[in-house]
C-alpha positions in Angstrom: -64.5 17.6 -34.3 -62.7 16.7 -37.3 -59.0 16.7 -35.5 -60.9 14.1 -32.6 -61.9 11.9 -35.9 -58.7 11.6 -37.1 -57.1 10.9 -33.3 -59.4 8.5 -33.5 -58.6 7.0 -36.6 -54.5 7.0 -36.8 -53.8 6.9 -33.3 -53.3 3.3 -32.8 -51.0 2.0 -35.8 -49.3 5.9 -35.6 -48.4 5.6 -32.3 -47.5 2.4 -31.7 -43.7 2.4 -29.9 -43.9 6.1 -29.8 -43.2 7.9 -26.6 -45.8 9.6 -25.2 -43.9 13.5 -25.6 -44.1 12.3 -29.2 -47.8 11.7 -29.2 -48.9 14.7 -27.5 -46.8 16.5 -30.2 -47.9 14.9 -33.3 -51.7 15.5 -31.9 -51.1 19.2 -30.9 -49.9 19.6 -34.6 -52.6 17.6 -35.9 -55.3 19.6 -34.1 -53.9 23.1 -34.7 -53.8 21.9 -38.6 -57.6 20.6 -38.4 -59.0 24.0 -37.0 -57.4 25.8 -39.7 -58.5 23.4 -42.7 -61.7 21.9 -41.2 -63.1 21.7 -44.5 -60.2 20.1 -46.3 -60.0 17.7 -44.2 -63.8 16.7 -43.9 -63.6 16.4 -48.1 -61.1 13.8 -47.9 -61.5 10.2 -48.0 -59.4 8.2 -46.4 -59.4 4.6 -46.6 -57.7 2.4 -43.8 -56.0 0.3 -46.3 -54.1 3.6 -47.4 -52.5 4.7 -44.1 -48.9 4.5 -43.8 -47.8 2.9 -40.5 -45.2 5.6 -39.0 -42.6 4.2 -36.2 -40.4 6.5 -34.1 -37.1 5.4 -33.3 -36.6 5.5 -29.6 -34.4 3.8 -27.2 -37.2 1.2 -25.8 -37.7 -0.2 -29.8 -33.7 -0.7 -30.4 -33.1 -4.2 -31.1 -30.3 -6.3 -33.0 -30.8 -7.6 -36.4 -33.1 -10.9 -36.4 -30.0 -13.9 -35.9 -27.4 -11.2 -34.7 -27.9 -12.8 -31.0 -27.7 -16.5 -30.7 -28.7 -18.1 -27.6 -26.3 -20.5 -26.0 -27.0 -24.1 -25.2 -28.7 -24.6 -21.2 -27.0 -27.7 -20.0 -28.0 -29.8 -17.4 -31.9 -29.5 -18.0 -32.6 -33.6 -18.2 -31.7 -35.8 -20.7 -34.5 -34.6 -23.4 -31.9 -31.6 -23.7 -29.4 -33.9 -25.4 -27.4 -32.0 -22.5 -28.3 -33.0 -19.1 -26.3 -35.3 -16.4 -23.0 -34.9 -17.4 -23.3 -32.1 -19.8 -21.7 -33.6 -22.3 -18.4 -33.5 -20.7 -18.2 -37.4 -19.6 -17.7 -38.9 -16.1 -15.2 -37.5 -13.9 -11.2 -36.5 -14.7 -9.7 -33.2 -15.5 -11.5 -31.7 -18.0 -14.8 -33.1 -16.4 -13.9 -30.3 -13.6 -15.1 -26.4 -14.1 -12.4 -24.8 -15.4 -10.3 -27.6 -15.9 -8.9 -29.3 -18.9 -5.0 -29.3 -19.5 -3.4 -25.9 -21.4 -3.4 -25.7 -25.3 0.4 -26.5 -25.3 0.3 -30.0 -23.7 1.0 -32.8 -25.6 -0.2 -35.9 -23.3 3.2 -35.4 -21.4 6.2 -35.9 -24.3 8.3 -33.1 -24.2 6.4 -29.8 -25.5 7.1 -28.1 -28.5 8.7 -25.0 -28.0 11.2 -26.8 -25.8 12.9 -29.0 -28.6 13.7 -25.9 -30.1 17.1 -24.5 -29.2 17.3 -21.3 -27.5 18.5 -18.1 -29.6 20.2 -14.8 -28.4 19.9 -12.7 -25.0 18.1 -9.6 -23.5 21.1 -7.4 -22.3 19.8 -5.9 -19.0 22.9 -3.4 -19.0 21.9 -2.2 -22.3 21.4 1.5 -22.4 18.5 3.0 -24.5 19.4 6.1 -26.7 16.5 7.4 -28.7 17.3 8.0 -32.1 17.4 11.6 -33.6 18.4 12.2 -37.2 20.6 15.7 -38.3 17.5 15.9 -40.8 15.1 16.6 -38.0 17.5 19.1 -36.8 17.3 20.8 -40.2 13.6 20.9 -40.5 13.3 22.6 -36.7 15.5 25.1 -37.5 13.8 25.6 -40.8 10.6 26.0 -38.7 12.1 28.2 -36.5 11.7 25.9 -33.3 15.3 25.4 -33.0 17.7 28.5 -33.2 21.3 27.3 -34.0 24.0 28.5 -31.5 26.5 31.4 -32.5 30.0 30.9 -32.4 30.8 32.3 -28.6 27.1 31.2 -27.7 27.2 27.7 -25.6 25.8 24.1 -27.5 22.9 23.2 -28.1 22.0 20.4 -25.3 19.1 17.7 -24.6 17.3 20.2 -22.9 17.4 22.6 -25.8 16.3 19.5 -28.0 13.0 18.8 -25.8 12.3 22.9 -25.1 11.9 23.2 -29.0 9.2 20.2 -29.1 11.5 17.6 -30.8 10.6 15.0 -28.0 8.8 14.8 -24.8 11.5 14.4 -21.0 9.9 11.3 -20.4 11.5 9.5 -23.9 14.4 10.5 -22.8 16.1 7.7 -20.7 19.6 7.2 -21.0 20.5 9.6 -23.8 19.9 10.6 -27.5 22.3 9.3 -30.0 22.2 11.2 -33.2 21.8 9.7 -36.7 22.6 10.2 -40.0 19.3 10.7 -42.2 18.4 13.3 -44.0 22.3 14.8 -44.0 21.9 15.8 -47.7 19.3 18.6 -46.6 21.1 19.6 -43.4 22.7 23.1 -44.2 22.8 25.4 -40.8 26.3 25.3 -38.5 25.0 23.6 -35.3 26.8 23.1 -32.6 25.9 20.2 -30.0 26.2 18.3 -27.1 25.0 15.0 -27.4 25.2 11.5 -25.8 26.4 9.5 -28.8 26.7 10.1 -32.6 27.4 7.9 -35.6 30.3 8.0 -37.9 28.4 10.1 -40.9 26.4 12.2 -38.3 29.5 13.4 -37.0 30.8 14.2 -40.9 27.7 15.8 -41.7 27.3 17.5 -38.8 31.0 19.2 -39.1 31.0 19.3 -43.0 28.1 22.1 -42.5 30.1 24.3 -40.2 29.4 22.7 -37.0 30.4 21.5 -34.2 29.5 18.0 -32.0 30.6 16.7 -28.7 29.3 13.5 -27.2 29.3 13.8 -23.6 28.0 11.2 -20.8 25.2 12.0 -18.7 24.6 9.5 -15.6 20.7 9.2 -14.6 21.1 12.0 -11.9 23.2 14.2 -14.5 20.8 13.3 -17.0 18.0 14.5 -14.6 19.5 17.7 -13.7 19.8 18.7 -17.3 16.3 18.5 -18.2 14.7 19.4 -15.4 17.1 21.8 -13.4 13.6 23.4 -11.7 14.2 20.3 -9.5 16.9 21.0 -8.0 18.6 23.8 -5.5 21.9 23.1 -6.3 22.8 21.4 -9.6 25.2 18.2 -9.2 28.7 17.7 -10.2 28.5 15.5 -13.6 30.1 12.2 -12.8 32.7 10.6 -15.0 31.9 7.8 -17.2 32.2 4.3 -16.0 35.3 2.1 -17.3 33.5 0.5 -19.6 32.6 3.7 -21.5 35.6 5.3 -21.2 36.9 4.1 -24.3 34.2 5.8 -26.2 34.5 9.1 -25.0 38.2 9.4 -25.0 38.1 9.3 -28.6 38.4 11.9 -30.7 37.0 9.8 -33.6 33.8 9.7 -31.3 34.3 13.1 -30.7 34.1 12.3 -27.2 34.4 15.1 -24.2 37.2 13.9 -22.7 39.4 13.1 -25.9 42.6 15.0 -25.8 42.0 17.2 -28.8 38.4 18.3 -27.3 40.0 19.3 -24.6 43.1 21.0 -26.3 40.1 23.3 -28.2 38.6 23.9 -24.9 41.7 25.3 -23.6 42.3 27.0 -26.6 39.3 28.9 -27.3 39.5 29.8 -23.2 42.5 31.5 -24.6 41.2 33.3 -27.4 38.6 34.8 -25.4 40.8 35.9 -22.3 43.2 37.7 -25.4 40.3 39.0 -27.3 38.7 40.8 -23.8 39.8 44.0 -23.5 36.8 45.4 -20.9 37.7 42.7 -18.4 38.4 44.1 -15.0 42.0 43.4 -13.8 41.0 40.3 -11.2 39.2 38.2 -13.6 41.8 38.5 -15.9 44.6 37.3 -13.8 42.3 34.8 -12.2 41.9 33.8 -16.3 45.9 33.5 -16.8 46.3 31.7 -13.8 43.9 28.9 -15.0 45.8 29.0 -18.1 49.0 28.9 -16.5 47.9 25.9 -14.4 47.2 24.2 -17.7 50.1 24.9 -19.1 52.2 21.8 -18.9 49.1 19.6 -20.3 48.3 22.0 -23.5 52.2 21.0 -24.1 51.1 17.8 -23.8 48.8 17.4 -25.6 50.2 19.5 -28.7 52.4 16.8 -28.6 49.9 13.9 -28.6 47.8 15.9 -31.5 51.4 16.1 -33.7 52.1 12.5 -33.2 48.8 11.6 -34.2 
């Protein structure tokens, strides 16, 4: 009896904007805690001016701050509306028209703007995009382990290597990395590198450490087949740069792949190994001498070129 007095009493301001699972909680709660203190409750006194009006937030009582939404003007209501006939937008012409009116840079049809101002620089479409990677990256992926350095008989380390240890993703990569100088004061492990391009003090830094760099071209299909070689059955022939790179890898400055002294070390280590192999089998070692003999007449040559120089 007590519980149905106090339903009675609350239910209205209570449950106001509550949902109705919320009312039949609140009252199953309310009438389990009137049959166990029936006599409590019929002792107290409550006065209606006392009760505390409760609101539940649900998703049918959400509303915006009062003034958050402004309603917009309704034109064309009469001319009590300050806004009817014409809508305030006058009698025919351009900007009388729905979604007319003249663009935010015309200036009643004298020359515009921006065009009085002269016309600066160029977009080179040729241009190719190398993404910039510093030798202090390097140092800090070897440091993590990411990145092993290569021995000295092991091959160089190559853009594939570079995106296998995390360094950057294969689709960055579109023409080629160049590699950059910063951070050269903490690089302290030999690398040795192939590499698109490479500045002046990368180069030093690089080879004052005990490596080793080589900047080598790498067309889009070469390019492809080097970092994703999955792709292909049979890997294609690396095509030569075109003339107008030529200069830069025929320099030994550039430490370029087809420079004269890279090549001369080529030959030279090919040497080395063919005299330091004593477990070769006979064929492969003549087959070795006869490459070298082949190449005999150009190592003269370019001993010469290297003493000259």
């Amino acid at each position: 009896m007590a519980a149905r007095n106090i339903l009675r009493t609350i239910h209205r301001p209570v449950f106001r904007n509550a949902s109705p699972s919320d009312v039949n909680t609140l009252k199953y709660v309310l009438h389990r805690t009137c049959i166990c203190s029936s006599r409590k409750f019929s002792s107290l006194n409550v006065k209606s001016d006392d009760r505390e009006i409760v609101s539940f937030l649900t998703l049918n009582n959400i509303s915006d701050n009062p003034g958050a939404v402004k309603k917009g003007r309704r034109v064309g209501r009469g001319i009590g509306s300050s806004k009817g006939k014409t809508c305030g937008r006058g009698h025919k012409g351009q900007k009388a028209r729905s979604g007319g009116g003249p663009g935010p840079l015309f200036e009643g049809g004298q020359t515009k703007f921006y065009k009085t101002i002269p016309k600066r620089g160029f977009t080179n479409n040729h241009a190719e995009k190398m993404i910039p990677l510093n030798v202090g990256t390097l140092q800090d992926f070897v440091d993590m382990g990411r990145l092993v350095p290569p021995g000295p008989n092991d091959p160089p380390l190559t853009m594939k290597d570079l995106v296998d240890a995390g360094i950057m993703k294969n689709s960055v990569i579109k023409d080629g990395i160049k590699l950059l100088a910063k951070g050269k004061e903490r690089l302290r492990s030999p690398i040795k590198i192939e590499i698109s391009r490479a500045s002046a003090d990368a180069i030093d830094a690089i080879e004052s450490a005990g490596g080793e760099i080589t900047t080598v071209h790498y067309n889009n299909l070469a390019l492809r087949a080097l970092l994703k070689p999955d792709k292909f059955e049979i890997i294609p022939k690396r095509a030569r740069p075109p003339p107008k790179l030529m200069p830069y890898y025929t320099n030994d400055h550039n430490r370029g792949y087809l420079s004269p002294q890279v090549q001369m070390k080529k030959v030279l280590s090919m040497n080395d190994k063919v005299s330091e192999t004593s477990e070769e089998s006979s064929c492969q070692r003549e087959d070795a001498k006869r490459l070298l003999g082949a190449h005999s007449v150009y190592i003269q040559k370019l001993a010469a070129i290297i003493s000259n120089n």
